[in-house]
FITORGU-126167 format. One record per residue (C-alpha): residue number from 1; residue in three letters; x negated, y negated, z negated. Coordinates in Angstrom, 3 decimals, decimal comma. Example, Ala and Ser with C-alpha at 12.3 -4.5 7.8 and 13.67 -1.06 7.14 Angstrom:
residues 2
<pt><num>1</num><residu>ALA</residu><X>-12,300</X><Y>4,500</Y><Z>-7,800</Z></pt>
<pt><num>2</num><residu>SER</residu><X>-13,670</X><Y>1,060</Y><Z>-7,140</Z></pt>
This chain:
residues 147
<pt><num>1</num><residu>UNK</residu><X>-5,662</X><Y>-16,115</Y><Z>34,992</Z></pt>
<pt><num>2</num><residu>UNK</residu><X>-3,866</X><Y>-14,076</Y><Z>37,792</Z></pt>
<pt><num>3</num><residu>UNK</residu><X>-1,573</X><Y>-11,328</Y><Z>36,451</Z></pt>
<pt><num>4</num><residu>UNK</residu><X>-2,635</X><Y>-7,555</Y><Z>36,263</Z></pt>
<pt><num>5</num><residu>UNK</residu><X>-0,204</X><Y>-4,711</Y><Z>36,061</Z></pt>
<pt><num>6</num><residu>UNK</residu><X>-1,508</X><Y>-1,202</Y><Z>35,069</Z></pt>
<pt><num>7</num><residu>UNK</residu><X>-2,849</X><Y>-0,130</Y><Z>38,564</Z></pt>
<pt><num>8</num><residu>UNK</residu><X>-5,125</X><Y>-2,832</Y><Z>38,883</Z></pt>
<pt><num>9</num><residu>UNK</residu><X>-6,453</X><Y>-2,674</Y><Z>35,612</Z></pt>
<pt><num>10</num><residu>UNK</residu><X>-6,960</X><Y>0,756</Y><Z>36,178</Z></pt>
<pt><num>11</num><residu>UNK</residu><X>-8,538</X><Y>-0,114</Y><Z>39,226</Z></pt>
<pt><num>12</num><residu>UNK</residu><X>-11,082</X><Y>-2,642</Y><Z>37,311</Z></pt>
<pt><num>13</num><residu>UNK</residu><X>-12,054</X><Y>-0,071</Y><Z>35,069</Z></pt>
<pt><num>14</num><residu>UNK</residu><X>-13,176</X><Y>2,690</Y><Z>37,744</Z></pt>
<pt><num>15</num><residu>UNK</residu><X>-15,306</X><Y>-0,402</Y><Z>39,307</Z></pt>
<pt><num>16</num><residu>UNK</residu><X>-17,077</X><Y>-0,945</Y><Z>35,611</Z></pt>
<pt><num>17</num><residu>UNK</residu><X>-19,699</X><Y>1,083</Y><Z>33,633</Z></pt>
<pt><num>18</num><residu>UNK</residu><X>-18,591</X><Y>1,686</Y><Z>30,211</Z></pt>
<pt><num>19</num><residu>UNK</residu><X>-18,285</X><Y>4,351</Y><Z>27,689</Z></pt>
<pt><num>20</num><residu>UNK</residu><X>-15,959</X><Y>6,888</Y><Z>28,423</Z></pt>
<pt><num>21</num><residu>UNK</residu><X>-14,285</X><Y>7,198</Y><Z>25,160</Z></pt>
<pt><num>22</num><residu>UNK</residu><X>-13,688</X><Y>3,531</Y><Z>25,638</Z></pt>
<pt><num>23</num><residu>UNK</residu><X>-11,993</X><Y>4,185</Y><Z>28,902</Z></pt>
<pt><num>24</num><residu>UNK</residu><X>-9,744</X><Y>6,769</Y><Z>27,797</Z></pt>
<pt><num>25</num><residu>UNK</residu><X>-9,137</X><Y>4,355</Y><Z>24,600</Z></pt>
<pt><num>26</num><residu>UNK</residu><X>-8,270</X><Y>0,854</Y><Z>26,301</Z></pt>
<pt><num>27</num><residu>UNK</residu><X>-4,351</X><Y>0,140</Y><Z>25,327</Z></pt>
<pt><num>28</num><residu>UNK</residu><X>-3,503</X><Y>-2,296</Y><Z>28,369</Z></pt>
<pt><num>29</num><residu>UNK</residu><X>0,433</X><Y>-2,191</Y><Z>27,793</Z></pt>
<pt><num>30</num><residu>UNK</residu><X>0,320</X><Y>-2,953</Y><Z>24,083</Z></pt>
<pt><num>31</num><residu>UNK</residu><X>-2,576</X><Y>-4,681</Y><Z>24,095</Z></pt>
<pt><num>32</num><residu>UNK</residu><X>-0,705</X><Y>-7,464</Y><Z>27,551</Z></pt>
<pt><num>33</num><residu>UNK</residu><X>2,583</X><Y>-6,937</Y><Z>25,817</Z></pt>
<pt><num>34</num><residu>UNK</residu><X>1,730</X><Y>-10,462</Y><Z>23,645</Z></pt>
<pt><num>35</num><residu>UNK</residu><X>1,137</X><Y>-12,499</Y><Z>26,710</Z></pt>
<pt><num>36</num><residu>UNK</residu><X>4,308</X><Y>-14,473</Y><Z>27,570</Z></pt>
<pt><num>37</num><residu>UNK</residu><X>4,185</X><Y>-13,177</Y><Z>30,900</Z></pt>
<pt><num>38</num><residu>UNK</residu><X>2,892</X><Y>-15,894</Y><Z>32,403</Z></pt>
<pt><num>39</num><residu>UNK</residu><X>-0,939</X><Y>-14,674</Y><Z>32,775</Z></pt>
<pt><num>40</num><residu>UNK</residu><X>-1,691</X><Y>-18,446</Y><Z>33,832</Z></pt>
<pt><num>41</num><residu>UNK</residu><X>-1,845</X><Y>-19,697</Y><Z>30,391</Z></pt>
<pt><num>42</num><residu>UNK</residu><X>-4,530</X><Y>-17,804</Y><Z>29,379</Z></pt>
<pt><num>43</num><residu>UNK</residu><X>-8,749</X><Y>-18,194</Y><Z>30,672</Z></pt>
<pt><num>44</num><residu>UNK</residu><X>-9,449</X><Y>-15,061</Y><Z>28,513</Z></pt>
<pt><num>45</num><residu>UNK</residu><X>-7,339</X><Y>-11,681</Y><Z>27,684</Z></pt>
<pt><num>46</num><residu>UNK</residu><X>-7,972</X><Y>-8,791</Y><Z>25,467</Z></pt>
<pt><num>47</num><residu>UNK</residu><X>-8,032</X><Y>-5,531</Y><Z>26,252</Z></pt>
<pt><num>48</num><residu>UNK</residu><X>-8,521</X><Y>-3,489</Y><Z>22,893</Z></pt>
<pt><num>49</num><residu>UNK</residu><X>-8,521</X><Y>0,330</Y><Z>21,872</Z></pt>
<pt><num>50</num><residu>UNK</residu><X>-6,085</X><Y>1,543</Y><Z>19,130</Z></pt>
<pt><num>51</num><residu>UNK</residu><X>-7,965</X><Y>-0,298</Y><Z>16,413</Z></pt>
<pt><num>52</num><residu>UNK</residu><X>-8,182</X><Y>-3,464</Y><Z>17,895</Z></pt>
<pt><num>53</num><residu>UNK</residu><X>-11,856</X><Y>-3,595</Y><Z>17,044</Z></pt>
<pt><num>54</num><residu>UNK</residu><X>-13,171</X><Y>-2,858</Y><Z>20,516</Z></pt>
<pt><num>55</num><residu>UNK</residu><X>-12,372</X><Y>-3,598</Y><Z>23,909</Z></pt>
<pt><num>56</num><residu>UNK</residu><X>-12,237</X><Y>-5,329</Y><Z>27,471</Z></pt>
<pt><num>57</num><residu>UNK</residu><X>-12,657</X><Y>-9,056</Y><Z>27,737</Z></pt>
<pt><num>58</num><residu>UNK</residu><X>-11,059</X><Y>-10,097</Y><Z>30,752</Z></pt>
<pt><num>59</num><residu>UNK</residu><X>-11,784</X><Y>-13,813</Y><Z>31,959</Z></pt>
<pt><num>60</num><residu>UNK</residu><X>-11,416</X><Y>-15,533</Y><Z>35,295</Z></pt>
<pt><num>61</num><residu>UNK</residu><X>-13,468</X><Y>-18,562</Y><Z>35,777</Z></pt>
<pt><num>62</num><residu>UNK</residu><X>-13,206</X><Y>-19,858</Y><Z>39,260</Z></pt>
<pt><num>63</num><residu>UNK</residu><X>-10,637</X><Y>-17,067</Y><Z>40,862</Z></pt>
<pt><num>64</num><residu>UNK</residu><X>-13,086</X><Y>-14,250</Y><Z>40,145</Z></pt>
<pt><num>65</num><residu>UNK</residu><X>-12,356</X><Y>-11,460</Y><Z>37,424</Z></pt>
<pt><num>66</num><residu>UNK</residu><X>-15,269</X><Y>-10,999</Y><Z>35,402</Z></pt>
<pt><num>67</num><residu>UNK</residu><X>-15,308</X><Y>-7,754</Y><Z>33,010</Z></pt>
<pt><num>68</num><residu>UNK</residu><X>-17,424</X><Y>-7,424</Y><Z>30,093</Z></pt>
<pt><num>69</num><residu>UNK</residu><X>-16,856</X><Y>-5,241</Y><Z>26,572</Z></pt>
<pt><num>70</num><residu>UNK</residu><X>-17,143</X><Y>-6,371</Y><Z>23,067</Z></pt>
<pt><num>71</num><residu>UNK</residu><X>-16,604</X><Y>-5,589</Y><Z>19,556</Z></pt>
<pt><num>72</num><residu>UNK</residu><X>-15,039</X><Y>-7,447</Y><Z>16,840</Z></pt>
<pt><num>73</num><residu>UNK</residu><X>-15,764</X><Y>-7,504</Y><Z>13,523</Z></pt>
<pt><num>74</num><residu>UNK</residu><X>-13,020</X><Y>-9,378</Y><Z>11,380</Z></pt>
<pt><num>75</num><residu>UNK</residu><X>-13,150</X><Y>-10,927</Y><Z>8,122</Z></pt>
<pt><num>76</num><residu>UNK</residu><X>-16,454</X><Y>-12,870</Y><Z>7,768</Z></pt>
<pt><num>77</num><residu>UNK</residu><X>-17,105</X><Y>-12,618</Y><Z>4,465</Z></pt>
<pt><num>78</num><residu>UNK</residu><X>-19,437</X><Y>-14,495</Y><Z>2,001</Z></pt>
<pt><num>79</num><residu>UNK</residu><X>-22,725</X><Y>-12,634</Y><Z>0,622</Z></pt>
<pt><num>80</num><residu>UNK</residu><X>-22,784</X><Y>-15,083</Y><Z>-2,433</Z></pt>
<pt><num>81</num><residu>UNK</residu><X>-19,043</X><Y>-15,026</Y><Z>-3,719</Z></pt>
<pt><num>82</num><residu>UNK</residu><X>-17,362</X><Y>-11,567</Y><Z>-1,779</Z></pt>
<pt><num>83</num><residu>UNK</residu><X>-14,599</X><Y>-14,043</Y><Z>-0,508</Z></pt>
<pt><num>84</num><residu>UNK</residu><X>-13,129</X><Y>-14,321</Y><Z>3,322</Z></pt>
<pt><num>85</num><residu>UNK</residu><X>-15,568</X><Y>-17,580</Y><Z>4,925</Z></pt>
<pt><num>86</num><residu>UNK</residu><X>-13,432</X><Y>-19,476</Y><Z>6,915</Z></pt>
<pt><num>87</num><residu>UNK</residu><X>-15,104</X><Y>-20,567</Y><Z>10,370</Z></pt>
<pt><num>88</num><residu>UNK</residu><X>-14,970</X><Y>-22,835</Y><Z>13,432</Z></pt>
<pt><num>89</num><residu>UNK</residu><X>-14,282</X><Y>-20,967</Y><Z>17,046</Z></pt>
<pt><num>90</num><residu>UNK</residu><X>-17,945</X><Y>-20,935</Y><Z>19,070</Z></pt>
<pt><num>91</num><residu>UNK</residu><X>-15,205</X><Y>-20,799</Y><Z>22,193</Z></pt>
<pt><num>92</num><residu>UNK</residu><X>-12,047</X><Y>-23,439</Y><Z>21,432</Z></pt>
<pt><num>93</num><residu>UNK</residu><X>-13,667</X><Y>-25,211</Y><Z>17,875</Z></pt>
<pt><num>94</num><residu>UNK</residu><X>-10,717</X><Y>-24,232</Y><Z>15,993</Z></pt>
<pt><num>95</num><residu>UNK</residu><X>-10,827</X><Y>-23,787</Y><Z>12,167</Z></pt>
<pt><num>96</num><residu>UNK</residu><X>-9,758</X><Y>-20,675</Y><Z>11,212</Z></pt>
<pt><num>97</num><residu>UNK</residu><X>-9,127</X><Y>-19,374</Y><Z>7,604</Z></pt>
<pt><num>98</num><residu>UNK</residu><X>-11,560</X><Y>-16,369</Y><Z>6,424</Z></pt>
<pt><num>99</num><residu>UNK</residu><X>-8,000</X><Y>-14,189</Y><Z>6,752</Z></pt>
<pt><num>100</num><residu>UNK</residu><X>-7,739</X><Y>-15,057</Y><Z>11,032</Z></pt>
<pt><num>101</num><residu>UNK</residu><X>-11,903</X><Y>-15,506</Y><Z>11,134</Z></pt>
<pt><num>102</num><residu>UNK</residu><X>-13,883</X><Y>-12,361</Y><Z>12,934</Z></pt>
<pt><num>103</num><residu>UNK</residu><X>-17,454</X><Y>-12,725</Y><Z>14,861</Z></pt>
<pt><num>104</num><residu>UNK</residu><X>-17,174</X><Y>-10,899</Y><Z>18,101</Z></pt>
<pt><num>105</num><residu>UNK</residu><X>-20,422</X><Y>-9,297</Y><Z>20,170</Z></pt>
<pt><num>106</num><residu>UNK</residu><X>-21,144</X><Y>-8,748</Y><Z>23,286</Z></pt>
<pt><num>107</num><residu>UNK</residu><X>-23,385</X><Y>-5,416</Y><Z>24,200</Z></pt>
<pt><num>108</num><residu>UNK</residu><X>-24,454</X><Y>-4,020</Y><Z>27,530</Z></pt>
<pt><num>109</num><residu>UNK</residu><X>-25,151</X><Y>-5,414</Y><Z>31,101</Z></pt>
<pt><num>110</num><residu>UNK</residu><X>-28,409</X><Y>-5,522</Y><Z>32,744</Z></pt>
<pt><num>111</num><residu>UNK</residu><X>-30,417</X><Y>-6,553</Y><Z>29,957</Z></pt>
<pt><num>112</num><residu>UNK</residu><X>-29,120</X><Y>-4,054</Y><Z>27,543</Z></pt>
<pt><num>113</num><residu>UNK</residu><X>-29,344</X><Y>-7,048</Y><Z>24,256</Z></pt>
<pt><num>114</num><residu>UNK</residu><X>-26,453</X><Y>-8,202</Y><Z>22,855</Z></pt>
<pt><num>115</num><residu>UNK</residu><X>-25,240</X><Y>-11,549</Y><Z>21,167</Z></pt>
<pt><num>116</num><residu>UNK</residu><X>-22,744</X><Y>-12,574</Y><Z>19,019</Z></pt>
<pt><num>117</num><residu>UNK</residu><X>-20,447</X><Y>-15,365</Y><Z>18,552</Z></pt>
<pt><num>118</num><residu>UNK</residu><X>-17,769</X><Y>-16,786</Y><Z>15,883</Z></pt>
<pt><num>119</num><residu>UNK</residu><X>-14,537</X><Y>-16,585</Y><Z>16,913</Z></pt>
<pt><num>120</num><residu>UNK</residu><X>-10,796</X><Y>-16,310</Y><Z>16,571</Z></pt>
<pt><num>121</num><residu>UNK</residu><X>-9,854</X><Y>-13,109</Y><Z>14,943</Z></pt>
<pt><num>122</num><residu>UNK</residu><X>-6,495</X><Y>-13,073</Y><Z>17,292</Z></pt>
<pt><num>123</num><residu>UNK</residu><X>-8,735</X><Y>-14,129</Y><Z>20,407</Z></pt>
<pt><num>124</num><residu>UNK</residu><X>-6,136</X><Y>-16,560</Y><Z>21,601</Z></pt>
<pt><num>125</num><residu>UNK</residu><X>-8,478</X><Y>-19,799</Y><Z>22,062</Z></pt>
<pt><num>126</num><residu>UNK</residu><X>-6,828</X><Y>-20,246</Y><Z>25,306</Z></pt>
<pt><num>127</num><residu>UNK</residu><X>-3,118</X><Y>-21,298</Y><Z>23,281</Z></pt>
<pt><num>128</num><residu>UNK</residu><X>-5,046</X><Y>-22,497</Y><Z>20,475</Z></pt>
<pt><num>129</num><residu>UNK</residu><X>-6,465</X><Y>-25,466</Y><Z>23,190</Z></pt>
<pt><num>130</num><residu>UNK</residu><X>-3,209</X><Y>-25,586</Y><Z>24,537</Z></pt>
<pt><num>131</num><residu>UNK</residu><X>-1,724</X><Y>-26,712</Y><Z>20,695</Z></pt>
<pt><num>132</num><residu>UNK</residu><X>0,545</X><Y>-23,957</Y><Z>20,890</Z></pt>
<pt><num>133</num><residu>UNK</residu><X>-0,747</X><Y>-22,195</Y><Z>17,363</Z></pt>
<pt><num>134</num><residu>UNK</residu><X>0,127</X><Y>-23,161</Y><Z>14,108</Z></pt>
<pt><num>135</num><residu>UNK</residu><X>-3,671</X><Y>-22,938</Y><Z>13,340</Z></pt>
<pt><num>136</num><residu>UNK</residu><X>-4,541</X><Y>-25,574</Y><Z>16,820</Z></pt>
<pt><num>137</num><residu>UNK</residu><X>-2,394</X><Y>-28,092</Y><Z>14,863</Z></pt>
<pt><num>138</num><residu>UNK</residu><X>-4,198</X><Y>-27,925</Y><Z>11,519</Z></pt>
<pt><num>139</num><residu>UNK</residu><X>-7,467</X><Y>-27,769</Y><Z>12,817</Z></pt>
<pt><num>140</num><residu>UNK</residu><X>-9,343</X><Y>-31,075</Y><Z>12,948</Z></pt>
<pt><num>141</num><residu>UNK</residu><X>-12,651</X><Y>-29,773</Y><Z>15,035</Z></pt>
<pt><num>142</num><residu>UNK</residu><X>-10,548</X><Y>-27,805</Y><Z>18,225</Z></pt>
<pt><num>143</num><residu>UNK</residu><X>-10,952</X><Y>-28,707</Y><Z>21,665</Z></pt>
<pt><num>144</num><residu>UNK</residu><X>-7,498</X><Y>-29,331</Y><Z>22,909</Z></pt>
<pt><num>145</num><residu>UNK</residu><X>-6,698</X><Y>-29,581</Y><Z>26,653</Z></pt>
<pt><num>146</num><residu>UNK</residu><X>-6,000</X><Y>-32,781</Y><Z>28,551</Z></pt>
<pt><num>147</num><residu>UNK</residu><X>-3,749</X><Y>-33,357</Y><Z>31,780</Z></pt>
């Protein structure tokens, strides 16, 4: 992914259509300030508001920025027994403990439905395929990138 600084993030979000409050929200220093500064590791980045719950999902397939928000809800938990599920990753197959599990959804566009996925709670699939993580060298199921 090609490397953003604050004016052309701020840039992307005058170009998008999204809640206000969200806008005025969106933490792009803090929420960049994890990535090693090298943007190129990385197919998706997060974007979240104070809580960390909500944000911008920033991904670049194919050298073209696309934008889209999303919600996460961490801890999956079990109906039966109350306890933290653990899960696999819908987006890098990693197995993550109930503690770093979260399902994430999508809202909005032009169809105004939304879907939801399984995910990492961190949303770093990108160094999880990459076998940088602790949890990409437990897991079993994880795709893991090849030169």
């Amino acid at each position: 992914m090609r490397t953003l600084n604050q004016e052309e993030f701020n840039n992307v979000l005058k170009n998008i259509d999204i809640k206000t409050r969200l806008k005025s929200e969106l933490k792009f220093v803090s929420s960049t300030s994890q990535l090693n500064s090298d943007w190129s590791n990385y197919e998706l980045v997060a974007i979240t508001d104070r809580t960390g719950n909500k944000g911008l999902l920033l991904l670049e397939p194919d050298h073209e920025l696309y934008v889209t928000t999303y919600e996460l809800s961490p801890r999956i938990v079990d109906a039966s027994t109350g306890r933290d599920r653990a899960i696999i990753c819908d987006f890098c197959y990693t197995w993550q403990p109930g503690s770093n599990a979260a399902g994430i959804t999508f809202t909005g566009g032009r169809i105004k439905q939304s879907v939801s996925f399984l995910c990492c709670g961190d949303l770093s699939c990108s160094l999880h395929c990459r076998t940088v993580t602790k949890a990409s060298l437990t897991s079993r199921a994880q795709l893991r990138e090849s030169n």
